[in-house]
C-alpha positions in Angstrom: 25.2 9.5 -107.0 23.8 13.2 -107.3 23.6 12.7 -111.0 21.7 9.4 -110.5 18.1 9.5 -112.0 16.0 9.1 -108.3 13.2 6.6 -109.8 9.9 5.5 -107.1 9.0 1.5 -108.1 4.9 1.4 -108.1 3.6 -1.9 -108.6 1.3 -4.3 -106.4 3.3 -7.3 -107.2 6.5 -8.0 -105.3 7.9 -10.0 -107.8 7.5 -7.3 -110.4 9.1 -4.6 -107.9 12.1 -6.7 -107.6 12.6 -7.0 -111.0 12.4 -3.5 -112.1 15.2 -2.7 -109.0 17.5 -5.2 -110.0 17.4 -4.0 -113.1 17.2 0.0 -112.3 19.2 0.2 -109.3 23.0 0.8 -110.1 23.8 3.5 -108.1 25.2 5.5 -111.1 22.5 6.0 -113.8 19.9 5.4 -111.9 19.1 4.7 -108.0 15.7 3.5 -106.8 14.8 5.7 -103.9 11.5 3.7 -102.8 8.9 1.1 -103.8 4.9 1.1 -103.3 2.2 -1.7 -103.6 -0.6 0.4 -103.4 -1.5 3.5 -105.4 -2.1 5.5 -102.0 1.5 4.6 -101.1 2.7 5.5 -104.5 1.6 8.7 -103.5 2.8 9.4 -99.7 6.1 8.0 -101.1 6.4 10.3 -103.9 5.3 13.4 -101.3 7.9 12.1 -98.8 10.6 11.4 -101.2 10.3 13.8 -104.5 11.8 11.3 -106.9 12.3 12.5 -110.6 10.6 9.4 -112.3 7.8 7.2 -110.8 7.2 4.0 -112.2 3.9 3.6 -112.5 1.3 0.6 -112.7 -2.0 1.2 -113.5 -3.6 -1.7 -111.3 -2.9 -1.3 -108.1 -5.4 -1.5 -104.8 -6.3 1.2 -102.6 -6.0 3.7 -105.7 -5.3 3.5 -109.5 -2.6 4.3 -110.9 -4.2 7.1 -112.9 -5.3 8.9 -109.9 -2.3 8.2 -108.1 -0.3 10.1 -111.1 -2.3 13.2 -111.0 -2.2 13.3 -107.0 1.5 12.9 -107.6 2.2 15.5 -110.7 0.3 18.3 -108.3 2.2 17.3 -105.2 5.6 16.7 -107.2 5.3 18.8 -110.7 9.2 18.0 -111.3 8.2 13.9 -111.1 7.8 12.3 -114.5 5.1 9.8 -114.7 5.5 6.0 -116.6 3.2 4.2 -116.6 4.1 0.7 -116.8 1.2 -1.9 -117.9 0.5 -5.2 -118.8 -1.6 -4.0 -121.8 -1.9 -1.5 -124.6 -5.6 -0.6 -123.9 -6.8 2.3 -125.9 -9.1 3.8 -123.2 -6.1 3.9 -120.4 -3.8 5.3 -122.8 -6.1 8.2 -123.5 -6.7 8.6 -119.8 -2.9 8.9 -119.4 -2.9 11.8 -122.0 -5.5 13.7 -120.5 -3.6 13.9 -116.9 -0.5 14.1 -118.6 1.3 11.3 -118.0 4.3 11.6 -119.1 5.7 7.9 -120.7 3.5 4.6 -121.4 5.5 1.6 -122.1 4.3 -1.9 -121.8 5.6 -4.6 -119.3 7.8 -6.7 -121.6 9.5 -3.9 -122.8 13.5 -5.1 -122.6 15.4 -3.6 -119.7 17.8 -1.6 -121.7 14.9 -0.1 -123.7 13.5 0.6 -120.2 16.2 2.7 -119.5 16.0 4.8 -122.3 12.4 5.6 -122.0 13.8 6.4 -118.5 16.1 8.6 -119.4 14.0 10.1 -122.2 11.1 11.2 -120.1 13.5 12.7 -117.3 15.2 15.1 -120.0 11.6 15.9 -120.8 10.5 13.8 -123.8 7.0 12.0 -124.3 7.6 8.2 -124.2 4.7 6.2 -125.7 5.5 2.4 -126.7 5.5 1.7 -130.1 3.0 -1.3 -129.4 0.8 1.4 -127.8 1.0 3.6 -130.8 0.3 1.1 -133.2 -2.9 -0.3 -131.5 -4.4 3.4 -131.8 -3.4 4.2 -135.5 -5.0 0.5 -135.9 -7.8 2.1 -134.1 -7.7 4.7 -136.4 -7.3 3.0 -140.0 -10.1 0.3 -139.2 -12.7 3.5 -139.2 -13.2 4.6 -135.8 -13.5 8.5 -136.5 -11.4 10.8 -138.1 -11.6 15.0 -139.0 -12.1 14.4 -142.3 -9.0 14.8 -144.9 -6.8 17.5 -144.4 -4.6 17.0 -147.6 -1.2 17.6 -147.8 1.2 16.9 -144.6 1.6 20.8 -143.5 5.4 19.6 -143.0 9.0 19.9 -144.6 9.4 16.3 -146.5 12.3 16.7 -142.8 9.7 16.8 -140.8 7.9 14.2 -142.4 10.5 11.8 -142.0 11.0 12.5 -138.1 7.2 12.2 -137.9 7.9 9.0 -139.2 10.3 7.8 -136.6 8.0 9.8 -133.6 4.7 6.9 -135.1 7.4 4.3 -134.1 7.8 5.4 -130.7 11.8 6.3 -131.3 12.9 9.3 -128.8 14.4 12.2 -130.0 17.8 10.9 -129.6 17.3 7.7 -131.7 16.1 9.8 -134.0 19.2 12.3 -133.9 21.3 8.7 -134.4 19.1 7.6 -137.4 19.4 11.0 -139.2 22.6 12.2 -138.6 21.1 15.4 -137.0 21.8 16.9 -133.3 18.9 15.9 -130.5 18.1 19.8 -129.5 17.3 19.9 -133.9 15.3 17.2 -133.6 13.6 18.4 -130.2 13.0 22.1 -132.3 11.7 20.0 -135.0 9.3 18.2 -133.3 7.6 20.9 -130.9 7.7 22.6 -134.8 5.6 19.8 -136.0 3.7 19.7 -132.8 2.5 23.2 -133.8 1.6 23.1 -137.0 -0.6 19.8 -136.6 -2.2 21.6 -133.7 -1.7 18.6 -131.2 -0.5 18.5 -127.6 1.6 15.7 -127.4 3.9 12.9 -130.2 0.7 10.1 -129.7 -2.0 12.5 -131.3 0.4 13.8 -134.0 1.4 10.1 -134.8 -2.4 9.4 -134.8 -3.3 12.3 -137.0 -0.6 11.5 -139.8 -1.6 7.7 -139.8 -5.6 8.9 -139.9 -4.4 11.5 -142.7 -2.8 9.0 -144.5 1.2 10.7 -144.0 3.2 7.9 -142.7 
């Protein structure tokens, strides 16, 4: 139990709660240490409790799950954020980014991709969905604003290939699996890429390369 992943349920539908604990809550991997239906909940919960991954919806009475998350992150800076949505709407995913939000996965996601985005975001990993990421490089290659062409990819044809996988919303370890590499490689090579496209998190550079024409 004390390796257990402590996860906080946030959502104002009871049916959706339930799900997400049947699913979460086996006492080994993972144990669900409290549920909310409100966003002010979601926060005296997390205060109270000091779980290591909140699941996060981003509709919720009372207060939204956005402001919820950044009461949250500066009461609890160890608590991961997911938010977990119905929707890939570009202006809420944005609004994650900018309060740091840590994961943002879609509803219909399957439970034992859940998991891994889980997992992924507790070992310290951005988690977008790759639905998510697709709808903003759609954004993206349809005209909405770019910085102009910056030629070459400044990356190792490597990197390129990881940056690749990090577009379709694969975590470090999938990667790892996919190119017979180690996951701390992988992690060096991403904060590497990271760096040298001079973006804070794996969304922007995935947006960048797609805008640049790289993937």
């Amino acid at each position: 139990m004390a390796d257990a992943i402590r996860v906080i349920v946030c959502d104002d539908h009871s049916i959706v709660r339930e799900g997400l604990k049947a699913v979460l809550d086996d006492g080994d991997t993972f144990v669900v240490v409290g549920e909310a239906s409100d966003g002010q909940q979601a926060v005296e919960l997390a205060r109270r409790v000091k779980p290591d991954v909140a699941l996060m919806d981003l509709q919720m009475p009372e207060l939204g799950g956005i402001d919820a998350a950044k009461l949250i992150m500066a009461d609890s800076p160890r608590t991961k954020i997911i938010a977990l949505t119905t929707f890939a709407d570009e202006k809420l995913v944005v609004e994650c980014l900018k309060v740091g939000v840590h994961g943002y996965v879609i509803k219909d996601v399957e439970k034992m991709e859940l998991k891994r985005h889980i997992q992924a975001v507790y070992r310290g990993e951005a988690i977008i969905d790759p639905k998510v990421t697709s709808v903003l490089m759609a954004r993206v290659r349809t005209g909405s604003g770019g910085a102009g062409d910056r030629g070459e990819a400044p990356l190792s044809p490597q990197q390129l290939s990881i940056l690749k996988y990090v577009a379709q919303g694969h975590s470090n370890r999938e990667i790892a699996d996919k190119m017979g590499l180690s996951e701390n490689t992988v992690k060096g090579h991403v904060a590497e890429i990271l760096h040298r496209l001079g973006v804070k998190n794996r969304v922007e550079a995935a947006i960048l390369a797609s805008e640049k024409g790289w993937l």
